[in-house]
N, C-alpha and C positions, 0 to 999 in steps of 0.2 A: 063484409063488403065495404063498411065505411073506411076502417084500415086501408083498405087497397085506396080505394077511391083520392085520398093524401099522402099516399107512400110515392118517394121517390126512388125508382130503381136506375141505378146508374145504367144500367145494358140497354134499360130502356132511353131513358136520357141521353145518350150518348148516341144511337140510333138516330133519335128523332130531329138532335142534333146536324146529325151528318146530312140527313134528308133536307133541315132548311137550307144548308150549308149549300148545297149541290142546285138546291131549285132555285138559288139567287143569280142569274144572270147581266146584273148589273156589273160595267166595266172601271168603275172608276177605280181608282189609287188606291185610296181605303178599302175599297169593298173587298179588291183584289188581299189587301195586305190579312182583312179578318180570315178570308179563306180561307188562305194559308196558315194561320195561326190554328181554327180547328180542323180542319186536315190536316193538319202533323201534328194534332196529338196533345195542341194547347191545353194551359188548365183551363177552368172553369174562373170569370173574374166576379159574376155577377150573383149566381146561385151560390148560396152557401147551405150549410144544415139548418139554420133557422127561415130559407125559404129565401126569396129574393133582399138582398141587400138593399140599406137605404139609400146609397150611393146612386141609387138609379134613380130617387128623387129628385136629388142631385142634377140628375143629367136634364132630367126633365124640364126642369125650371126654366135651364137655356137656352133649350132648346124650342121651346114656349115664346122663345122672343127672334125664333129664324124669321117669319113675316115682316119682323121689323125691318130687317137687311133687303128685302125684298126677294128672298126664298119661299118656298113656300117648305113648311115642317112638313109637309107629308113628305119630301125627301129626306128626309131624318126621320122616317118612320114614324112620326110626332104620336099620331091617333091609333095607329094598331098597338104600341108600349102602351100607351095610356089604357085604355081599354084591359091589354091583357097585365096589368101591371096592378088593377085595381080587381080583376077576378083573380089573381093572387092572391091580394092584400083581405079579401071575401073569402079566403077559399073554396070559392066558386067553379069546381071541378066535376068532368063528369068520370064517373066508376071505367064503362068503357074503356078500352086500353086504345082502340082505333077512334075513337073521337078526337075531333081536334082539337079539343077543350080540356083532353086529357092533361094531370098537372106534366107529367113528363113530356108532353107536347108545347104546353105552354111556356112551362120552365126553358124548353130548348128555344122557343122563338124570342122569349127574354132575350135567353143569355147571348143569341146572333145580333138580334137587333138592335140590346142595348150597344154591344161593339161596335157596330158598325156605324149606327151615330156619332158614337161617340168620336171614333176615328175619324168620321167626314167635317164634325165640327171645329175640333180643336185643329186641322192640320189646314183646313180651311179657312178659317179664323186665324191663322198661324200665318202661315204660307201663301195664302190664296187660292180660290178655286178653281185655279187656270195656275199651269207650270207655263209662264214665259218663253224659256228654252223651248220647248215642245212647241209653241202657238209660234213663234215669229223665225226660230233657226231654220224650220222646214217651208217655207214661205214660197220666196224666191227661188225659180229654178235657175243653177250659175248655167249647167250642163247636163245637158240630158240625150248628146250624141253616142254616149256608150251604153257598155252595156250596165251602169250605176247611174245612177242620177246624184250631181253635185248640187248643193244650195245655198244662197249668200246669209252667209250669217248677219241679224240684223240685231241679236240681244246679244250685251257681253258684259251688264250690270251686273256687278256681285251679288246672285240673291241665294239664303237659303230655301232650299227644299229638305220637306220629311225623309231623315234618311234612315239606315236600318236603326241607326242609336237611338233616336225617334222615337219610331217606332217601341223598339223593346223599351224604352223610356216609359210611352204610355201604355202599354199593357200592365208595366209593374203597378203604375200608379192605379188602373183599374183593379188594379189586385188588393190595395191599399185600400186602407180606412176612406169614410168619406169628406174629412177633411181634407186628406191629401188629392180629390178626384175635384173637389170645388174649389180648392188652390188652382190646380192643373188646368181647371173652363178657365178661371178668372184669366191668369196666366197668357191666355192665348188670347185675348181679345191685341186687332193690331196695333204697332207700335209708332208706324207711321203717324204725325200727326195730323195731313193731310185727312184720314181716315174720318175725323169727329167733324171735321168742315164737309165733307161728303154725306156726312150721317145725317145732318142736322139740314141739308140741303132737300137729301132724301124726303124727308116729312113735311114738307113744303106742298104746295098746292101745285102741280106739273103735269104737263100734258106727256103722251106718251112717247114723245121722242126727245123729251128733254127727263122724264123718266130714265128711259134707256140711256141717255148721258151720262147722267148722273152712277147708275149702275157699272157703267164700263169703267170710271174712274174711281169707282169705290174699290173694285177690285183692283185696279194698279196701285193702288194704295193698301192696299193687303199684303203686295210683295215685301217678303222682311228681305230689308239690301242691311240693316244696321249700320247705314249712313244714308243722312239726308243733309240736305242743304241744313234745314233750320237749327241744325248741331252745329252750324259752325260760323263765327262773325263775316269771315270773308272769303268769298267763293264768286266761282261765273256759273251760271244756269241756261243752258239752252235747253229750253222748251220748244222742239220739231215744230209742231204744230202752229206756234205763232210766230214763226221766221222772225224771231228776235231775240237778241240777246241781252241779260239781264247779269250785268257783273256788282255784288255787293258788298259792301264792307259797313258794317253796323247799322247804321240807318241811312248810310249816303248808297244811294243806287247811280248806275250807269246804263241804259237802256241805247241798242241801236239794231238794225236794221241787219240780218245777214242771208245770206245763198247758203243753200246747201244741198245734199240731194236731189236728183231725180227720180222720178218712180224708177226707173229702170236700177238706179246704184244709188238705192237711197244710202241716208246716212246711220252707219250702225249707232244703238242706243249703248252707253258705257258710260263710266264713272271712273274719274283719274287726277292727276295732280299736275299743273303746267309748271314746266320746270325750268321752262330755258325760251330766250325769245333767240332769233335769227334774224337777220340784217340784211338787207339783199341776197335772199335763199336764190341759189339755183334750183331748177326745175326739174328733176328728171319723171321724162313724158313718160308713160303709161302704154306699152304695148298694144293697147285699144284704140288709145288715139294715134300711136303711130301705124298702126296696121289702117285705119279711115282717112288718116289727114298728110303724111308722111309718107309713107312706104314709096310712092307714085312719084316721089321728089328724088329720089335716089341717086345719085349721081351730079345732080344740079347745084352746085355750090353755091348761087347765088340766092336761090329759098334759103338752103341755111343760114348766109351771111344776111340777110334780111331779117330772119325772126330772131337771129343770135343766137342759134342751136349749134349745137357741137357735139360731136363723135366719139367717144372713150371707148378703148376696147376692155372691156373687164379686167383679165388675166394680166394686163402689164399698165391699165391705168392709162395709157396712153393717149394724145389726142388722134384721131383717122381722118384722113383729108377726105371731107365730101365727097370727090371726084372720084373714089377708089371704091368707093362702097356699094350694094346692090339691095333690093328691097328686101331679099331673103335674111341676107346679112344682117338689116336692120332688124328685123322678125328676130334672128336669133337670141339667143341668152348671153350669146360672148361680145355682144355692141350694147350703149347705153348711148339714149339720144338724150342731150341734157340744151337746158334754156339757162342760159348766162344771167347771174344775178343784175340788178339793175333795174331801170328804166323801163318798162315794155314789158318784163316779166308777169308772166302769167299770176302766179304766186305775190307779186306786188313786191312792197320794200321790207316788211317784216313777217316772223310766222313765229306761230306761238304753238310749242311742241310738248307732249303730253304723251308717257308712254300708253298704248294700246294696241292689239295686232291687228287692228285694219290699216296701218301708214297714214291716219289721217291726222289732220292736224287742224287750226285754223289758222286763218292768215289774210293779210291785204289781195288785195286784186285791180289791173292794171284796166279790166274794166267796171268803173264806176256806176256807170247806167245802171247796172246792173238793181240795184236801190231803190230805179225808183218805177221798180214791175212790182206788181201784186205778186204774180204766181214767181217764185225766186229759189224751184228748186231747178239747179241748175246742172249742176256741180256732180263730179263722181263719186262724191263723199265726204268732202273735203267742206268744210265751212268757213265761206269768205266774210268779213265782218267789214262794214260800214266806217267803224272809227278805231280805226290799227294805232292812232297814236294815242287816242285816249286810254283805251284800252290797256298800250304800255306804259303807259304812266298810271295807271292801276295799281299793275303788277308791282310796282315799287310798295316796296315796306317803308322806307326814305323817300318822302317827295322831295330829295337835294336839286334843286334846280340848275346844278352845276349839271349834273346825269339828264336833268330833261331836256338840257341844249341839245345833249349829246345823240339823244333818240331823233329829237327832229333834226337834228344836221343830217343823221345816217340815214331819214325816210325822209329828205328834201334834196339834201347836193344831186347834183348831175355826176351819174355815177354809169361806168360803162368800161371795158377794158381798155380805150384808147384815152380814157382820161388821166391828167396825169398832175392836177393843181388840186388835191383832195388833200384837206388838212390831219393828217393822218392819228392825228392827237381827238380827234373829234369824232374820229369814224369808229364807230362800235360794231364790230363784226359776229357777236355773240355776249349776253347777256343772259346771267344765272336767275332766277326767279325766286330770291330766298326770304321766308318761306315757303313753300311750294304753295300754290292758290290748286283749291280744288276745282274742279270743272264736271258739273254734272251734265249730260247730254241724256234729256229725257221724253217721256211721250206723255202728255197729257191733252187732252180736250175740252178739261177743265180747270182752271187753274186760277188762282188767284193771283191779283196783281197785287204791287208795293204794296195796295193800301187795304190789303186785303179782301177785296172786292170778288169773286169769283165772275170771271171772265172766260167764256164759250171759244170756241177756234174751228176752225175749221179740221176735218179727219184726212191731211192732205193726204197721205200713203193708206189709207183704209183700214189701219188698225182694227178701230173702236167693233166690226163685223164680227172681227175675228175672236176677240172677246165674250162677246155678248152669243155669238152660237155656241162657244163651249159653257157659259153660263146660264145657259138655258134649261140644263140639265138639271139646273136648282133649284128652278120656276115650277 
């Protein structure tokens, strides 16, 4: 009886297996990904012939330190391993074959639960516990008149997620000796550096809604994008949250004031490179606003010639006489309503362009008030900045002051299509940005300024909600 009482029988193990496998109902990422691994047939990473490996020590340790993150380790299974980890290490088993205590009962609740920690911590600790894509693309409804429902894309930062290489990645390594499994924990802790100024925040004395801050922004700082601002000397930073823009180059900052979304079209979050400035940009309006502010003027030549709008038919380029047109026509795909660069333009005297597939960009704007409101999301996406000529004289690699006559001549002359005394030597109609300036456009609620101070913001578009109910699941 004592023989049986420590014998490992595969059929049985394998069995008892399959039962914890099935009775785990938990939906997350990982848990999904273990399933699958022992439902089709996976090996064994953690029972070997001399009994559980010491690699699950290993796991242990780091697992030992979830609380700190402000998780709680009973979702990494922290104390049922512990427990049944240490009536292994006693071989502490009952003869029973239906005992739960059975070793082939036990063995099998090892070998699920040490995976499936192990999966939630290192892809967690990797990746973050919240997939971005997931929490902010399905947000916003665009359309929801058919029979699909469309939604505005609000993430487009480059982040990795667990994918199947990953994946089989860390299974091998659980298969692996135990220094290749406490390489692989180490390995995973975030890269962001943001991460250790949140961490260290965390253990502070904090009430529970500055608690719950703090948390929301530990996790955005978990997302591996493998670029951040602090890699690189010289970059712009818009931080959403504090309608301000933050353009730097070594220790010299440029800080000013900007518009940007609405709730309704807020401004998507991405990461890009400004390539190019433009000079008195023409405007083409937006079939939203032509369809509310436009359409109704159709025919009126004198609104157009007033706002300095004009008519192009797609297909030949052409200009369309006002008088000729109907509001269907403007509706359609084959007219483009455009605002004449210049004076008055919506857009202002310069924009600063940056490939992304929203069409947004940033740029001057023809109203300035705009500055000086608290609430200054305004804008359909599109982020107006405060100081357009500083800003391009930023963008300069050469501050040659021969070039920065040249910027303020092209965002000062009186400039319009009936003008006709423009020193044409002076007027810059397009400027290259070389080297390209990175431009991060991100979501933070905590953040620290110049001087490294961490500085609170307000959660203007409701993020920080959305975060913290799928991180809940950790608590």
């Amino acid at each position: 009886m004592a023989d049986v009482k420590y014998r490992v029988d595969a059929d049985l193990l394998s069995e008892s297996l399959r039962h914890v496998v099935l009775a785990d109902t938990d939906r997350e990422t990982p848990d999904i990904q273990a399933r699958r691994h022992y439902l089709n047939g996976g090996q064994l990473v953690w029972v070997t012939r001399n009994g559980i490996s010491s690699k699950a020590d290993t796991l242990l340790t780091y697992l030992a330190t979830v609380d700190s993150i402000g998780f709680s380790s009973e979702k990494f299974c922290y104390s049922s391993l512990n427990s049944d980890l240490q009536r292994a290490r006693d071989l502490d088993f009952d003869s029973d074959k239906d005992s739960r205590n059975n070793i082939n009962k036990v063995y099998a609740r090892l070998e699920y639960r040490l995976t499936k920690a192990f999966l939630r911590y290192v892809e967690g600790m990797r990746f973050g516990f919240v997939n971005p894509y997931d929490a902010f693309n399905r947000l916003d409804v665009r359309d929801s008149s058919g029979v699909y429902t469309s939604y505005r894309s609000l993430y487009d930062v480059p982040t990795k997620r667990p994918d199947a290489k990953f994946v089989s990645e860390a299974f091998a390594v659980m298969a692996g000796n135990d220094k290749a499994v406490g390489t692989f924990l180490a390995a995973s802790r975030p890269e962001n550096p943001l991460y250790h100024v949140f961490y260290k925040r965390l253990h502070e004395s904090l009430s529970t809604a500055e608690r719950r801050l703090v948390l929301c922004n530990m996790e955005r700082s978990r997302w591996c994008h493998g670029n951040y601002p602090q890699q690189h000397k010289k970059y712009v930073l818009v931080n959403v949250p504090s309608l301000y823009l933050v353009a730097t180059d070594g220790d010299e900052h440029l800080s000013m004031r900007i518009a940007l979304g609405s709730l309704k079209t807020k401004t998507p979050l991405l990461t890009s490179k400004i390539k190019r400035m433009d000079f008195n940009p023409q405007w083409i309006i937006p079939k939203s606003i032509i369809k509310n502010s436009v359409r109704h003027n159709a025919g009126n030549t004198a609104y157009f010639d007033s706002h300095d709008y004009f008519i192009r038919q797609r297909s030949t380029g052409r200009e369309v006489d006002p008088a000729t047109v109907t509001g269907d026509m403007l509706m359609s795909s084959d007219y483009l309503v455009i605002q004449r660069g210049g004076e008055g333009n919506s857009l202002g005297r310069i924009i600063f362009r940056f490939d992304n597939d929203y069409s947004i960009y940033m740029h001057d704007t023809s109203n300035r008030n705009v500055f000086s409101h608290t609430n200054r999301c305004v804008s359909h996406g599109c982020i107006r900045v405060e100081k357009p000529y500083d800003l391009a004289v930023f963008m300069l690699a050469d501050k040659d002051e021969s070039m920065m006559k040249k910027i303020d001549y092209s965002m000062t002359v009186k400039y319009g299509r009936h003008r006709t005394d423009i020193n044409r030597r002076m007027m810059l109609r397009s400027l290259k940005v070389e080297p390209q300036v990175p431009v991060f456009i991100t979501y933070y609620t905590l953040y620290p300024d110049t001087n490294g101070t961490l500085v609170r913001y307000d959660d203007i578009y409701g993020f920080d909600p959305v975060i913290y109910q799928r991180i809940q699941k950790y608590m």
